[in-house]
BAZA-136512 format. One record per residue (C-alpha): residue number from 0; x, y, z. Coordinates in pm, 1 decimal. Layout:
N
> nr;x;y;z
> NUM;X;Y;Z;
...
This chain:
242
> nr;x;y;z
> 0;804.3;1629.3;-5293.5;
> 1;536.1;1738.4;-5066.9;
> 2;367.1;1958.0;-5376.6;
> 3;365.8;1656.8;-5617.5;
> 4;176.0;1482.0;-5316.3;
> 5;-57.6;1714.6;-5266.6;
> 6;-119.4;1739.3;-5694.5;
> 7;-162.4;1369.1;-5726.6;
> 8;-422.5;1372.0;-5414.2;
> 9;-638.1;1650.9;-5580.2;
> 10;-590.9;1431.6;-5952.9;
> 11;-753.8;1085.8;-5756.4;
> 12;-1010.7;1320.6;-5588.5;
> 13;-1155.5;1505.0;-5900.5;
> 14;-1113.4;1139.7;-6069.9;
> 15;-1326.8;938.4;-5851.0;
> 16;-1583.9;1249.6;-5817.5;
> 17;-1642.1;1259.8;-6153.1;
> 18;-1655.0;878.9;-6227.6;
> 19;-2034.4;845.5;-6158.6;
> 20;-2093.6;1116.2;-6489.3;
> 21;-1841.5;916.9;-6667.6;
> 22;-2034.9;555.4;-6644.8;
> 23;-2369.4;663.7;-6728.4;
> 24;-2602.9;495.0;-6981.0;
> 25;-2537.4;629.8;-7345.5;
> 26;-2839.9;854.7;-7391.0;
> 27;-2923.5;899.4;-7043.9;
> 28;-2945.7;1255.8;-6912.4;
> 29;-2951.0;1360.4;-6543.3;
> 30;-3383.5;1378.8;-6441.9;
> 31;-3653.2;1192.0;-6410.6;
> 32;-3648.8;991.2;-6779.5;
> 33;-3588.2;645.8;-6882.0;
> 34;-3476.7;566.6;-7183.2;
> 35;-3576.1;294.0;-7426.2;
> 36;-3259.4;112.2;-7462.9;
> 37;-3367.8;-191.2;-7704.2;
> 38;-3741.9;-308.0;-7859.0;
> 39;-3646.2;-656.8;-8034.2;
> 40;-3923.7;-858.1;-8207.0;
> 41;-3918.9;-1124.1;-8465.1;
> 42;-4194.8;-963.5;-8655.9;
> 43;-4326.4;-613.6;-8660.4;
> 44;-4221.8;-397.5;-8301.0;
> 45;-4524.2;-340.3;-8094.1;
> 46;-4463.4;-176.5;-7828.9;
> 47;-4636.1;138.4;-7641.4;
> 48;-4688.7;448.6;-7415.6;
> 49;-4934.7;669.8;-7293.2;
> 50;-4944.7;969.1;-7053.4;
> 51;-5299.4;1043.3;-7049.6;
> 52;-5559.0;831.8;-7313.6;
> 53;-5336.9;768.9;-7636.1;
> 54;-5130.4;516.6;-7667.8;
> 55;-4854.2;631.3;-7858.4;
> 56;-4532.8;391.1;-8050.6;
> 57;-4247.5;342.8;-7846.0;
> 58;-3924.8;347.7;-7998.7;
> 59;-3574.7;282.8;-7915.8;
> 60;-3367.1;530.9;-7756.2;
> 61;-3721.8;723.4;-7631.2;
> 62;-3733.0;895.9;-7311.5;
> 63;-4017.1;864.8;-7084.7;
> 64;-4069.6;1004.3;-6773.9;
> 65;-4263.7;851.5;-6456.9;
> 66;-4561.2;1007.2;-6260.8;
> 67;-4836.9;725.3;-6404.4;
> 68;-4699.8;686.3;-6744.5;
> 69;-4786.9;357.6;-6895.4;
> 70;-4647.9;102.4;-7129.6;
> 71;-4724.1;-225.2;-7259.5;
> 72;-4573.9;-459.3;-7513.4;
> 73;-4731.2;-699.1;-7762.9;
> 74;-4744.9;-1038.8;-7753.6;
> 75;-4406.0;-1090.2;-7957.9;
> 76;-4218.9;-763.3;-7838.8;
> 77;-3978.9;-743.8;-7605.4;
> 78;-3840.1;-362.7;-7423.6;
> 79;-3531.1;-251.6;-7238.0;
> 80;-3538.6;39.1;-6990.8;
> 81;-3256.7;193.9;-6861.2;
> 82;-3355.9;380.2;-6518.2;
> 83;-3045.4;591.0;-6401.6;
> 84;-2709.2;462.1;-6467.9;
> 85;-2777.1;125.5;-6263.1;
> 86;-3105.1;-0.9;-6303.9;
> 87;-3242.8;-191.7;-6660.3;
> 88;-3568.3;-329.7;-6689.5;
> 89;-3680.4;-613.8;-6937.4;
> 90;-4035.6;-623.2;-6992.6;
> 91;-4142.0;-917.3;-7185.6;
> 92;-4411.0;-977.1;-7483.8;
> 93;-4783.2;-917.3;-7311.3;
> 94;-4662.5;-706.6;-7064.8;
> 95;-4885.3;-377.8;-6888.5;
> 96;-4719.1;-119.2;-6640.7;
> 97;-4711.4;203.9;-6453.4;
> 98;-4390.4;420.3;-6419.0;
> 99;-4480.3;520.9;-6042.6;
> 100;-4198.9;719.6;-5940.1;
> 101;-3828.0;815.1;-6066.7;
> 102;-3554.9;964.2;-5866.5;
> 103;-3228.5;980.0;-6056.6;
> 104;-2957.7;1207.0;-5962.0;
> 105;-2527.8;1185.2;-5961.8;
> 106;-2577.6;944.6;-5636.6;
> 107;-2869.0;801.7;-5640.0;
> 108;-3120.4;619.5;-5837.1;
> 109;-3441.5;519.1;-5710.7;
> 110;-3757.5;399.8;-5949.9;
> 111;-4084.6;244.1;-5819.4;
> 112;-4259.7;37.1;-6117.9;
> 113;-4634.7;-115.0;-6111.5;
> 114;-4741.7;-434.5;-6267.5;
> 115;-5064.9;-524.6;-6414.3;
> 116;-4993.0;-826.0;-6627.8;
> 117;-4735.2;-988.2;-6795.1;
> 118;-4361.1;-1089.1;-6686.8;
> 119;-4045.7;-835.7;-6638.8;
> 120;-3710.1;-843.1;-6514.8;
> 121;-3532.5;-602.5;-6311.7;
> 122;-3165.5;-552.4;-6278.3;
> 123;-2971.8;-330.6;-5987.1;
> 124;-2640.8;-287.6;-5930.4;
> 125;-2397.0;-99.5;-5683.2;
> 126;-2164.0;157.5;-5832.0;
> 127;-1857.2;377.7;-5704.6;
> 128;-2066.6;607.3;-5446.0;
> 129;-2387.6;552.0;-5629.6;
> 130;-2684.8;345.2;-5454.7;
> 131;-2976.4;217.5;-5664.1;
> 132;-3289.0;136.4;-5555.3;
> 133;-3598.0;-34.9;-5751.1;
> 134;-3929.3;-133.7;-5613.8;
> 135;-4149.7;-334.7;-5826.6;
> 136;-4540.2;-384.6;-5705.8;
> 137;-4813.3;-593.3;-5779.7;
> 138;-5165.9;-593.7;-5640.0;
> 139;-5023.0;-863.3;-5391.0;
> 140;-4674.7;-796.2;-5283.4;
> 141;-4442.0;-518.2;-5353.6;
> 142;-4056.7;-693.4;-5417.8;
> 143;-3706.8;-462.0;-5441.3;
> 144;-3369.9;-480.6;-5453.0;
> 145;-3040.1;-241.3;-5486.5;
> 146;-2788.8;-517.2;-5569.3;
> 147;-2934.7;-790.6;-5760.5;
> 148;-3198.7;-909.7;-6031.2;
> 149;-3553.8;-1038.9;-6015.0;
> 150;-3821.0;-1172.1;-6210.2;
> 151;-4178.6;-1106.0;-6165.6;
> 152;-4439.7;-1205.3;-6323.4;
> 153;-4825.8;-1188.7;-6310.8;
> 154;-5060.7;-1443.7;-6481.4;
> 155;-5413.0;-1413.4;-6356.2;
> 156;-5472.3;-1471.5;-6011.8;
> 157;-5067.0;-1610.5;-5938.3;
> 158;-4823.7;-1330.0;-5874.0;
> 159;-4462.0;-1470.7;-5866.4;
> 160;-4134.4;-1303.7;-5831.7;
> 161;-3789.8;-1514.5;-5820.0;
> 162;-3442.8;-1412.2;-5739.1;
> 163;-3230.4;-1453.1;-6032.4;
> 164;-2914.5;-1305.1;-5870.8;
> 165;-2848.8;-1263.8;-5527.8;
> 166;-3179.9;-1191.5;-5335.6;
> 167;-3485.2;-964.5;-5317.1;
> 168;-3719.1;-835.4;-5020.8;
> 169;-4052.6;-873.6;-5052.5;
> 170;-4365.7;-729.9;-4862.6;
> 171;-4693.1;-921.5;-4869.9;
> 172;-5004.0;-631.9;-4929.4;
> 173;-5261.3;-867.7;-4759.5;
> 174;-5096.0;-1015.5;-4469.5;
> 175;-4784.9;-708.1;-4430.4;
> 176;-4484.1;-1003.5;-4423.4;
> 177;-4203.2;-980.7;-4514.9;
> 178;-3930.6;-1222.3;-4690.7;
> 179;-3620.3;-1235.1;-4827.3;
> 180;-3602.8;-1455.9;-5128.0;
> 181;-3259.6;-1586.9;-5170.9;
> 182;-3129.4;-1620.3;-5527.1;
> 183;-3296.4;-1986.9;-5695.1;
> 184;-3618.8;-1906.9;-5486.0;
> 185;-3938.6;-1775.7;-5525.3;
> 186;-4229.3;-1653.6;-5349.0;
> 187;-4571.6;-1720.6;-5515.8;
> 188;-4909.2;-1570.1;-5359.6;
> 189;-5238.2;-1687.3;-5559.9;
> 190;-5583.9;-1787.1;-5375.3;
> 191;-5436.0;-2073.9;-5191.0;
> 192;-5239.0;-1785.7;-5025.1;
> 193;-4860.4;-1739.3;-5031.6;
> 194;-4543.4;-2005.7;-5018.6;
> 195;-4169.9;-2034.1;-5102.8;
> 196;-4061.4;-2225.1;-5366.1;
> 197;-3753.7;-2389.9;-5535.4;
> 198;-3692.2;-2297.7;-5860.3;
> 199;-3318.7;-2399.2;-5896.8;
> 200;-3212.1;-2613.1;-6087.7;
> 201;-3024.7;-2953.3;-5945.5;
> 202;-2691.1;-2984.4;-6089.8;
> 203;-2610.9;-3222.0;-6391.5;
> 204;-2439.2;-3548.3;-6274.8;
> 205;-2121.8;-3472.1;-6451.6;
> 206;-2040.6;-3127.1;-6314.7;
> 207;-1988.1;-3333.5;-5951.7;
> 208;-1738.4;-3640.5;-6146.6;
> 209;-1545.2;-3321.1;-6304.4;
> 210;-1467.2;-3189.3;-5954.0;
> 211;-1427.1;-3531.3;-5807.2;
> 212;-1160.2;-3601.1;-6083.2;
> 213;-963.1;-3266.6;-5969.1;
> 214;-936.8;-3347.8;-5617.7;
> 215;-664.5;-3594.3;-5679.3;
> 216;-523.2;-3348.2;-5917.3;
> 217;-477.4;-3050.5;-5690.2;
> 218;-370.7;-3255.0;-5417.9;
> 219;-42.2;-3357.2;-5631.9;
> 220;-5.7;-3023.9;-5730.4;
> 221;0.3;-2925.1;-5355.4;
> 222;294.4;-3196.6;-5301.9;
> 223;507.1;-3078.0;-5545.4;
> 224;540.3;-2740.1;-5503.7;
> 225;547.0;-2785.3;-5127.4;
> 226;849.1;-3005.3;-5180.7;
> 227;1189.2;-2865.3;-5119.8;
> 228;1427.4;-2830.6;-5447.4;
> 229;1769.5;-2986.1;-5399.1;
> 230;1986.0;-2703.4;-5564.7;
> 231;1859.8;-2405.8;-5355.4;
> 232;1906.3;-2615.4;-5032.2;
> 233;2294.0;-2662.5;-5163.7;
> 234;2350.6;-2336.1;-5241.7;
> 235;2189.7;-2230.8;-4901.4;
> 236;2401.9;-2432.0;-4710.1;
> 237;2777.9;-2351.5;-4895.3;
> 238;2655.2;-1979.1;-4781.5;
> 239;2632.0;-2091.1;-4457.3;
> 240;2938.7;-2208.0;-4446.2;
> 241;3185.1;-1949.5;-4589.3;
């Protein structure tokens, strides 16, 4: 008994140490690379990279590394990067950046991203003993997250980034504050200087009659099961009684 114990405890352990491995991105091999996951364009793909002064195609399933490289995206092209096992980022048509900084190992995966124009998307997520952490700056606020998705975007003098999915900290370059946009808000710094905004949306009239007409609903449901059934009271109480 106390050996079969001990074999399924050593089983789990080797299981959950080696489920990190197992969940990485197809492609993806431990270093400092992202890979191209997806380029999708309704015309011809035109997308690029460039380590020093050529820009070179980017194509699906590429690895790049970090340490200044930069890529860009045409004004119908759209890119997925897979950073680590945890971390994707959509950069969208007329997009410029700088890969900054990778850290990827079995536990952790770090990436710090620069913006210069253009919109992206960044996705986090927690995993089984595995922290991820991605910082995204501008040259007005630097945002992050480790569980959750933003959008920023840059479009002249506005720089803009909204949580999509649960919340994001940002840091202000000019002023050093700091926020905490909750999902459905956004912080926007431009030359008026920087505010919070709403961006979510209000919900359609007929979402609130749906769950006004199940109120009545569940409550009946409530009544009836809480009600007592007459056969199992019988048959409690001839039990009692023999």
């Amino acid at each position: 008994m106390k050996r079969s114990a001990i074999v399924m405890i050593l089983t789990i352990a080797v299981a959950l140490t080696s489920l990190p491995a197992a969940i990485a991105a197809p492609g993806l091999t431990p270093g400092t690379k992202a890979v191209v996951n997806s380029i999708s364009s309704p015309g011809t793909a035109d997308a690029g990279y460039k380590t020093g002064a050529k820009w070179r195609p980017l194509k699906k399933d590429k690895t790049i590394g970090a340490d200044g490289t930069m890529v860009k995206t045409g004004p119908d092209t759209t890119v997925e990067l897979q950073l680590g096992q945890l971390m994707t980022v959509t950069v969208e048509p007329g997009t410029e950046l700088r890969l900054e900084n990778f850290y990827f190992t079995r536990w952790d995966d770090q990436a710090s991203l620069w913006m210069k124009a253009g919109a992206l998307t960044v996705s986090a997520k927690k995993g089984i003993g595995h922290q991820a952490l991605v910082v995204v700056r501008t040259d007005k606020f630097r945002a992050s997250t480790g569980n959750g998705r933003f959008r920023v975007s840059v479009a002249g003098d506005a720089h803009t980034v909204e949580a999509l999915q649960r919340s994001a900290v940002t840091q202000e370059d000019a002023t050093g504050v700091s926020h905490l946009i909750k999902q459905g808000k956004a912080l926007v710094v431009d030359a008026q200087g920087s505010r919070i905004v709403d961006q979510s949306q209000p919900r359609p009239w007929w979402r609130m009659l749906i769950w006004l007409a199940l109120i009545p609903i569940a409550l009946l449901a409530r009544r009836l099961m809480s009600k007592p059934q007459p056969g199992r009271r019988v048959r409690r109480t001839r039990s009692e009684s023999t």
